[in-house]
N, C-alpha and C positions, 0 to 999 in steps of 0.2 A: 416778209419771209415767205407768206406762201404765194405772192405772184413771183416770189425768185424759184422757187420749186417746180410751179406750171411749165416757166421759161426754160427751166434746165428738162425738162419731158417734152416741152416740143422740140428743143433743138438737138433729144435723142434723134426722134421720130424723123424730124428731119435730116439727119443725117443718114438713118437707117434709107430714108427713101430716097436721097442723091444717092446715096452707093449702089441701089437696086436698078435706080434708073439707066445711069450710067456704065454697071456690070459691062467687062468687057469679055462677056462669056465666047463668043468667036476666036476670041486672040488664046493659040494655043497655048502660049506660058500661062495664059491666068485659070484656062481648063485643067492643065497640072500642077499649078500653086493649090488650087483648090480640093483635088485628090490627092496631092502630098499631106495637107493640113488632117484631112480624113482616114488617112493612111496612120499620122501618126496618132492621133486619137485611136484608132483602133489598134494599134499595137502597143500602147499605151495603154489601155481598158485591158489587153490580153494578158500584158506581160507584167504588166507594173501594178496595177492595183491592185490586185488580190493578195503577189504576195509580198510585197512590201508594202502599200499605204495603210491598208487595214488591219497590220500587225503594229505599225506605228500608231495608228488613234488609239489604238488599246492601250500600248504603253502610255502616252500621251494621257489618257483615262486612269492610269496607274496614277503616275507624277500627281494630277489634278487632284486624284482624294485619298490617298494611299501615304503621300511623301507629304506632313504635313508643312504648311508656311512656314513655321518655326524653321523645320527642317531646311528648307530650301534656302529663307535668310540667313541663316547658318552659314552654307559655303556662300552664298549667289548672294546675300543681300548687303544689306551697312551695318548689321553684325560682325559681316565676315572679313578676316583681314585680306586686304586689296591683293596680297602676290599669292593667298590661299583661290579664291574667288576664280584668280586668271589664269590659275594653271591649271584647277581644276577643268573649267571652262575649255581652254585652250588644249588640251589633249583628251579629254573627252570622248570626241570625235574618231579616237584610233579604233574603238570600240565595235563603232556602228558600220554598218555597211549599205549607207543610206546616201540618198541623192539628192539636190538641194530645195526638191518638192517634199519628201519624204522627212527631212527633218522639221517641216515648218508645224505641227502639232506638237513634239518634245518643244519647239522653243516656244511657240504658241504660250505652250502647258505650265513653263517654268519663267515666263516673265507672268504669267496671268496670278503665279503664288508669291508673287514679290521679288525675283530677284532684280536685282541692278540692273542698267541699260547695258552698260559696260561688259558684264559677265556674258547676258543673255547674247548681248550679238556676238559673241568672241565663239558660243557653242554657237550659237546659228552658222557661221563660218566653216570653224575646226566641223564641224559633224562633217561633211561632204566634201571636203576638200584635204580631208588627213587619213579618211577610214582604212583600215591596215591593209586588206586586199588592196584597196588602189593605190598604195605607196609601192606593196610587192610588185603588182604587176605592171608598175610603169618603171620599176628597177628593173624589171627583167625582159621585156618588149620596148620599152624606149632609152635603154641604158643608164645603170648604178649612177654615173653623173645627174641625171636628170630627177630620177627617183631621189637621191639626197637635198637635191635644191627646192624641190618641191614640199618635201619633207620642212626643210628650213623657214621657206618662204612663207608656207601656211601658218606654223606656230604661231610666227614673229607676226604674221597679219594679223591674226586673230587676236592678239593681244593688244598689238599700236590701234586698229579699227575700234575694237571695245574704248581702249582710254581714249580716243579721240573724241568717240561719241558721247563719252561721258562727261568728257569737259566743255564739249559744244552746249549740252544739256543738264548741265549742272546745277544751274539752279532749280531745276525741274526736278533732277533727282535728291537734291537736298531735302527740301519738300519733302519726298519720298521715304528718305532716310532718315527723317525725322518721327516720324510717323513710325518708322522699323524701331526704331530705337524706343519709345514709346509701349512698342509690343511687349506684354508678359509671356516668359517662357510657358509655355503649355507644354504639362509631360505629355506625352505620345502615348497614346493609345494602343498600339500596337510596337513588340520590340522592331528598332531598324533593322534590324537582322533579317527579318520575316521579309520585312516591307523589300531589302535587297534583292533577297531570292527570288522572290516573284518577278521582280525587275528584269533579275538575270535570267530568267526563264526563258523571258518574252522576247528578251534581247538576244538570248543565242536561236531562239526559233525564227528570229527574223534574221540572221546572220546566216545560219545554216538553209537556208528554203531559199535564199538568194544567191548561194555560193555558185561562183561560176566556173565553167570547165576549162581547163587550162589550153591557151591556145597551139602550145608548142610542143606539147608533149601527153602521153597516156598513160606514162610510169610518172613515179613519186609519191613523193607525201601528198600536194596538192590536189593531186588529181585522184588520191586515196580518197581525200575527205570528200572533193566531188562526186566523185560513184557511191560514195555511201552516206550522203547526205538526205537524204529523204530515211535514211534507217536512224541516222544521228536525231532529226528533227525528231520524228518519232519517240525516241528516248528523252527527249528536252518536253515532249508532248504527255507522255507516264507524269514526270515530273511534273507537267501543269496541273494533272489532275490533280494528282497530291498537294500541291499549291491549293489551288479551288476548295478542296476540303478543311485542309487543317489552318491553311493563312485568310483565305477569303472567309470563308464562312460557308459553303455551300451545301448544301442537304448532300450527304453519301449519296442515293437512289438517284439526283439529279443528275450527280459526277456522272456516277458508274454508266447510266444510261446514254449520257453525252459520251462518252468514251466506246462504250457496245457500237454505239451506231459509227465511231471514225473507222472501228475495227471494222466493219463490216464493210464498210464502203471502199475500204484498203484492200479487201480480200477481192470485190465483188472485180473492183475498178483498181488492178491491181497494176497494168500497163499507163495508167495516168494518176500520178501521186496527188495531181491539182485538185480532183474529187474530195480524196481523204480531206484536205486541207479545207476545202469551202466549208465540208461536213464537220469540222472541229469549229469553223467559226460561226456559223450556225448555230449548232450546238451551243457555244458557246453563250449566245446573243440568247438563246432562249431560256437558259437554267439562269444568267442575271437578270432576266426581264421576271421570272417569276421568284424570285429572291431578295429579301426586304433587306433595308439597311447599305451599308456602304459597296456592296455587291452590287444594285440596284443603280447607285449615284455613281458608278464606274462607267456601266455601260451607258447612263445620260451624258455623263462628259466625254465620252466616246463619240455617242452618235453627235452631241455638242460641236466637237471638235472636226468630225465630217461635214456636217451641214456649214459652218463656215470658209470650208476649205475646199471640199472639192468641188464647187461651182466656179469658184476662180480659178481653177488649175485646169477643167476642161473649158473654158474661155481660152486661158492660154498657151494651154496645148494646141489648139486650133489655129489661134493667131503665130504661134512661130511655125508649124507646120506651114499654112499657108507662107510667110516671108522667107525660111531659109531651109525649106525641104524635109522629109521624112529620113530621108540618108536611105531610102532603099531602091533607087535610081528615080526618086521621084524629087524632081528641083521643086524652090518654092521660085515667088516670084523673082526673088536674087538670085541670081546663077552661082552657083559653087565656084566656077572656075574663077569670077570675081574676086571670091575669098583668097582662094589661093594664090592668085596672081598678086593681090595686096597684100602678104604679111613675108614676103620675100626678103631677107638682108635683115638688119639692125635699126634699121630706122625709127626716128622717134615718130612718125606716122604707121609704121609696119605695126609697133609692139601695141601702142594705140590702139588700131582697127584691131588688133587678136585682142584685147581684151576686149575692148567693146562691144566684139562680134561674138564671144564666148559666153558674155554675161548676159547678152539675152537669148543667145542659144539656150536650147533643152538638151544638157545630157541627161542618161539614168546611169543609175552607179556603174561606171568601169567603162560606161559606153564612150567617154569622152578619148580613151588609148588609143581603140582600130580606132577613130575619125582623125586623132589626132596625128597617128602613124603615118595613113593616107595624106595625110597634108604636109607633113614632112618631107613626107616619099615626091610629092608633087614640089618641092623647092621650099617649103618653109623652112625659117633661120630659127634657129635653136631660141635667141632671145623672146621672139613672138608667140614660140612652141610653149615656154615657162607662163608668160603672161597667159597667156590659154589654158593652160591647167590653172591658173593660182584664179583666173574671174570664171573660167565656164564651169567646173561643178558645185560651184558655191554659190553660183545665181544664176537666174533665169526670167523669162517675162514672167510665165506662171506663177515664180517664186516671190517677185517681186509684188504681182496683186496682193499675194495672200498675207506678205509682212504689211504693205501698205492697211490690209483690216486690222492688222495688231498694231504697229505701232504710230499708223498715221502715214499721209502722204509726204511732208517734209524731212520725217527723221529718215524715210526710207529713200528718201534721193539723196540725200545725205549718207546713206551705207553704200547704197548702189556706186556712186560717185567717187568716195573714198575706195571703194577695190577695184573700180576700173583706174583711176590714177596709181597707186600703190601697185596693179598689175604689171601698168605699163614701166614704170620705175623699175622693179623687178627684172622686167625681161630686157632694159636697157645694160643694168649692169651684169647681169647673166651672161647675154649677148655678146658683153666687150671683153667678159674674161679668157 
């Protein structure tokens, strides 16, 4: 075992130093695969982690010591009845307005409390491939036909993908279920009720902080709640404090103080809302870090759920950057036009390469519509356009490292595999009607 271990460190090393050697740093496609890849790291670091990943590990941190096991086998586990478990699972998702990096801490967080294989991957799906803004706004920029098949396409995934995988892995989760079944009820500590709100808290603060401006218009409801989203967040933000005091446990002086300094920072740095928000999660980190008890083991499953995740997600944000571009005229090593030229007509090769090409594409929530539009707009066929929504916001390279730390490298070629066939299926009959 450990001269298989040395073996497997020299033939990194060695591979590190044939790529270094060989670098075809002259050849200009590989001088902007390599500033696409950087590009989209950095716009990624700017746009996307502050305010959706780190509002997800917190919730993720919620789920881990908040929602006790009990709880979670309840709906998710082999307590719960099988069409309870998968609808819950399977619309779940409408909720969040998360992208298929972004949900992998909730799923992380709620297979790591026992639920089912079945359940867990059917949310892993539904979260990023059903979330309500992106139903809306691919009904109303790619057309109500499309927005409804999409609609349809995800549920029905998320549920056949779940029970596939659980009959592939069945006796694995038997096992499992036995052991569930085994479990005594433990009353809960805390009323659900509490435990919800706080949920709900965190969940509209990451909804709202992410809402995005309506592309077509500047009146409406829409574009209401987009201009007064950072005021909405704010009042979801009141509420956390109150959360923090009367449901966490927090010392009053610690609140108030975390809450004095978001205010100030809102007043100081009133033209950039992103300030206030770093300064609430700061704040934050620092009133759990001096606060004993379950307040404490939040923000350890927090930073838990970080330090396993986002080292594989800035790997692969980098590697699909470099192979299929930033999208801000910066090509990866595979030329766009490629793409487009390949998912043209109906073809059971066309609908194929768009799912293929989708799932290990990186979208971030909503971003998959304008790429997707643009491809349209360049000759893509409507079947290949479905298959591309139904595999690109539900998986990704990055996405895929980070399920492979949770559920292993086979079960995850195995999900991967199953939504890139089920994509393509999709968009063949889509296609032909």
């Amino acid at each position: 075992m450990e001269w298989k271990e040395q073996y497997k460190s020299f033939l990194w090393i060695l591979g590190v130093f044939i790529f270094a050697y060989f670098m075809p740093i002259e050849e200009e496609s590989f001088s902007a695969a390599i500033i696409a890849a950087f590009d989209l790291a950095k716009w990624y670091a700017q746009e996307h982690v502050l305010l959706c990943l780190i509002p997800a590990f917190f919730i993720a941190g919620v789920i881990a010591v908040f929602v006790s096991q009990a709880a979670v086998v309840k709906y998710f586990g082999a307590k719960a009845k099988r069409w309870v478990a998968y609808s819950v699972a399977a619309v779940s998702g409408t909720i969040l307005a998360v992208c298929s990096c972004t949900i992998l801490p909730l799923f992380s967080s709620i297979h790591k409390r026992g639920a089912g294989l079945g359940p867990a991957i059917a949310f892993l799906y539904s979260g990023p491939a059903i979330n309500i803004l992106a139903i809306i706004l691919t009904a109303r920029i790619l057309g109500f036909e499309l927005g409804i098949a999409r609609v349809i396409g995800a549920v029905l995934f998320s549920v056949i993908i779940g029970l596939i995988m659980a009959f592939i892995y069945r006796k694995e989760e038997k096992e499992r279920a036995v052991s569930q079944l085994a479990m005594p009820d433990v009353p809960e500590t805390r009323p659900m009720w509490q435990t919800g709100l706080h949920f709900f808290i965190l969940v509209a603060i990451l909804i709202f902080v992410n809402w995005g401006k309506p592309s077509d218009t500047t009146e409406g409801f829409w574009y209401l709640i987009f201009a007064n989203k950072w005021f909405i967040t704010a009042l979801f933000g009141i509420g956390f404090t109150f959360s923090m005091i009367y449901i966490i446990g927090v010392k009053k002086l610690y609140a108030i103080l975390g809450a004095a300094a978001v205010i100030i920072s809102a007043i100081i740095f009133y033209s950039n809302p992103t300030i206030p928000f770093i300064t609430a999660i700061v704040a934050t980190t620092i009133i759990l870090t001096y606060t004993d008890g379950e307040a404490n083991q939040w923000l350890g499953e927090t930073w838990g759920f970080t330090k396993q995740i986002m080292p594989l997600l800035g790997a692969g944000v980098l590697v699909a950057g470099f192979l299929l571009g930033s999208g801000n005229n910066n090509n990866g090593i595979i030329p766009n036009e490629w793409i487009s030229n390949l998912v043209g007509g109906n073809s059971l090769f066309a609908n194929f390469f768009a799912s293929i090409t989708g799932a290990f594409m990186y979208f971030a929530t909503l971003t998959e519509i304008p790429i997707l539009q643009g491809l349209i707009n360049s000759g893509m066929g409507k079947g290949p356009a479905l298959a591309l929504l139904l595999a690109g916001p539900a998986l990704s390279l990055p996405n895929m490292l980070v399920i492979r730390g949770v559920i292993g490298t086979e079960k995850t070629v195995v999900y991967v595999s199953l939504v890139i066939v089920m994509a393509t299926i999709s968009g063949m009959i889509y296609g032909a009607i």
